[in-house]
C-alpha positions in Angstrom: -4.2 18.9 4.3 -4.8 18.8 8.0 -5.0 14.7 7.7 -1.9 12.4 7.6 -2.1 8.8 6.6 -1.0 6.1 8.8 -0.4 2.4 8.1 0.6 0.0 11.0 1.0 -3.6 11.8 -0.4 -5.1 15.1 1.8 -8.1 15.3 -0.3 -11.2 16.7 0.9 -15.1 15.8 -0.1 -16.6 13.1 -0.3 -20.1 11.7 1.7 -19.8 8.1 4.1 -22.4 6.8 6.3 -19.7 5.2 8.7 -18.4 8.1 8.9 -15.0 6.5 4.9 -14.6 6.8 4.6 -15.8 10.0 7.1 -13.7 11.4 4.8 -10.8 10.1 1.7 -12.3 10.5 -0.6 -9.1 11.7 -3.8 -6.6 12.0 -3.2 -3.9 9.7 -4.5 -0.8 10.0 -5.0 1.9 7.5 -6.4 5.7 8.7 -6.5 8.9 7.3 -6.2 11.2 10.4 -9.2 9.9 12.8 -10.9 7.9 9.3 -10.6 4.3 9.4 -10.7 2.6 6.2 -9.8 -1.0 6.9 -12.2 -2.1 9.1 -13.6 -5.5 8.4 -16.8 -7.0 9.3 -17.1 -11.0 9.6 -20.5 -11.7 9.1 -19.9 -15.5 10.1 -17.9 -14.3 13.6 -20.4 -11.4 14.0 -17.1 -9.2 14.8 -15.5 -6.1 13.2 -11.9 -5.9 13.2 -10.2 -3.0 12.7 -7.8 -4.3 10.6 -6.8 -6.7 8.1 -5.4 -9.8 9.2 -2.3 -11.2 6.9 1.5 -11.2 6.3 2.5 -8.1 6.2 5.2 -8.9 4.3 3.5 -9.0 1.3 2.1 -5.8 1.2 5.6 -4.2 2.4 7.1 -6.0 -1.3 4.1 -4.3 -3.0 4.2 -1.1 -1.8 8.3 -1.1 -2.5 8.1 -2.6 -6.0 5.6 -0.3 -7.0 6.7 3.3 -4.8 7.3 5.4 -8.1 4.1 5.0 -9.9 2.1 4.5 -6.7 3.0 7.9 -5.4 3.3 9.6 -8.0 1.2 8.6 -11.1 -1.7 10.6 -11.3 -5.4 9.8 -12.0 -6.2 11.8 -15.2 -9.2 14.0 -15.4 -10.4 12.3 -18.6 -9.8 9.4 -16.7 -12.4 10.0 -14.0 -15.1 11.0 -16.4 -15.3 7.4 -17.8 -15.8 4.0 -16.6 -13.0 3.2 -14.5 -9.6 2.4 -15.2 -9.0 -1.0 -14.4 -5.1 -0.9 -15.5 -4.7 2.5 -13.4 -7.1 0.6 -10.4 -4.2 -2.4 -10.6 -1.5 -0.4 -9.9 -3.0 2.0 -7.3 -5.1 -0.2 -5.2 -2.9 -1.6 -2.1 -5.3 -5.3 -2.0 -3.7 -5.7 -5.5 -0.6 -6.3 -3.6 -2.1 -8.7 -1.5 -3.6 -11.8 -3.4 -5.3 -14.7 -1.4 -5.7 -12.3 1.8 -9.2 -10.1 2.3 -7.8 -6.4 2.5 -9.9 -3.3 1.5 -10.0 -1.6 -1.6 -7.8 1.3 -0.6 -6.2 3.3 -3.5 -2.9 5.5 -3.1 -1.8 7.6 -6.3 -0.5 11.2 -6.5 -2.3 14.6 -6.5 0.3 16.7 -7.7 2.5 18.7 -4.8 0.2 15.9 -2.1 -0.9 12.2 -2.0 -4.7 11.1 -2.5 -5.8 8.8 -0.3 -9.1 6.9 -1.7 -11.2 3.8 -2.2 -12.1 1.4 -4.9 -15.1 -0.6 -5.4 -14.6 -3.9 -3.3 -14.2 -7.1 -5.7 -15.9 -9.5 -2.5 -16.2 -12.6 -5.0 -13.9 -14.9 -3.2 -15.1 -13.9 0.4 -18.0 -13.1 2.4 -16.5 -10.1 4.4 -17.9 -6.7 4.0 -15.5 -3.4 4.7 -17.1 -0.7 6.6 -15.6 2.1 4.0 -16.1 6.0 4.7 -18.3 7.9 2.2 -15.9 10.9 1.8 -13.0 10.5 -0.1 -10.6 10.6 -1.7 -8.8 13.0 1.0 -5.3 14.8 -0.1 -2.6 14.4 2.8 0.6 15.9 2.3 3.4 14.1 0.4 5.9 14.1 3.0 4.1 12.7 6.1 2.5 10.1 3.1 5.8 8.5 2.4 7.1 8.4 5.5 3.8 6.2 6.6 4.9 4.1 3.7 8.9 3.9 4.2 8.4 3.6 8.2 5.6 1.0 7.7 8.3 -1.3 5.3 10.7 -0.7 7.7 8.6 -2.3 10.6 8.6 -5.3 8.3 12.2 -5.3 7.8 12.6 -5.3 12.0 10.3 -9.0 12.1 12.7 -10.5 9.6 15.7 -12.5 10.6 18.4 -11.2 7.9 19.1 -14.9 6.8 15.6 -14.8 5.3 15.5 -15.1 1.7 12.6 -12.3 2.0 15.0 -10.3 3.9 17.4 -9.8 1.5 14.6 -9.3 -1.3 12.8 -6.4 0.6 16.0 -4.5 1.9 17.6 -4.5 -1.8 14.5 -2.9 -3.0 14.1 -0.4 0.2 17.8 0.3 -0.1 17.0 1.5 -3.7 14.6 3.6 -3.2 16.1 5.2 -0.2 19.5 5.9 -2.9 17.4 7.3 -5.6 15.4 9.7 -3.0 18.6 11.1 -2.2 20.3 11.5 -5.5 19.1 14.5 -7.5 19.0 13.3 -10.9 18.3 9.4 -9.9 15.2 10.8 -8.4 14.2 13.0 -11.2 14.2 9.7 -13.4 12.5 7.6 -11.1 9.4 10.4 -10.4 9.1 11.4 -14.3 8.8 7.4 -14.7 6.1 7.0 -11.7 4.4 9.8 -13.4 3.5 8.3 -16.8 2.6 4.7 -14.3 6.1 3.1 -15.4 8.6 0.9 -13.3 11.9 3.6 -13.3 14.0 0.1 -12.5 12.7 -1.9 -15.4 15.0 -2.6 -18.3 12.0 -1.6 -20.7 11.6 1.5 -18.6 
């Protein structure tokens, strides 16, 4: 309980045609107190980054349209004892978010009254890079200091954007959201009770 999680973008330039994207074209780095769990070895460059290099953007718009059931959908016990739940593995692992860009299998879903942090096995099919992944997980950080990583890490995304961006708009709306249901009682209560059974509290079939 000792551990927090921490996300964060190291902003560098990057060569994408879609404005949004290269305005948040950066490192990201994933820890769990002094744990890394994003470093990424290049075999071909014979380098290890610490980070994951891609628009951030698109893992801020995963993490937002999936906050309820990623925080607070729990992995059942049942669940463990089998093979793994590939359904569960979609909506908990953050590289799910993050299609067409090498980021490490690192999994987010809820223990309860904390957050566990953990790691999937690594689907390396479509690249050569290897992720240097510690052998103790999952860890359980506490719930507060877990969202916060989350909301401030969005938010960081939100600063790179010019507000005439179509991508701009699209993020805020859904950040804005969330930040009105976490502070309304009974819209809260809806949207955790949904997370929990791994539904979308904003979806019309919800």
């Amino acid at each position: 309980m000792s551990d927090d999680l921490h996300i964060a973008a190291d902003w560098r330039p990057g060569s994408y045609d879609d404005p949004a994207e290269a305005a948040t074209a950066a490192e990201v780095t994933v820890s769990v107190g002094m744990q890394s769990l994003s470093s990424v070895q290049d075999p071909d460059a014979a380098e290890v980054a610490f980070g994951a290099r891609l628009p951030a953007i698109i893992l801020a718009q995963g993490m937002a349209r999936n906050w309820w059931r990623l925080l607070y959908e729990p992995q059942h016990v049942f669940e463990r004892r089998q093979e793994p739940d590939l359904r569960f593995e979609a909506r908990h692992r953050l590289d799910s978010f993050t299609p067409g860009y090498v980021f490490p299998p690192i999994g987010i879903w809820s223990g309860g009254e904390t957050v566990m942090v953990g790691t999937f096995a690594a689907d390396t099919r479509f690249h050569n890079k290897s992720f240097l992944l510690p052998h103790r997980h999952p860890w359980s950080v506490a719930r507060g200091p877990a969202e916060g990583a989350l909301g401030a890490f969005i938010t960081s995304v939100l600063e790179r954007l010019q507000a005439t961006m179509p991508a701009y708009a699209e993020l805020k709306a859904e950040w804005d959201r969330i930040v009105h249901s976490t502070h309304d009682a009974e819209e809260r209560g809806w949207c955790t009770n949904a997370g929990r059974l791994g539904l979308d509290p904003y979806s019309g079939d919800t």
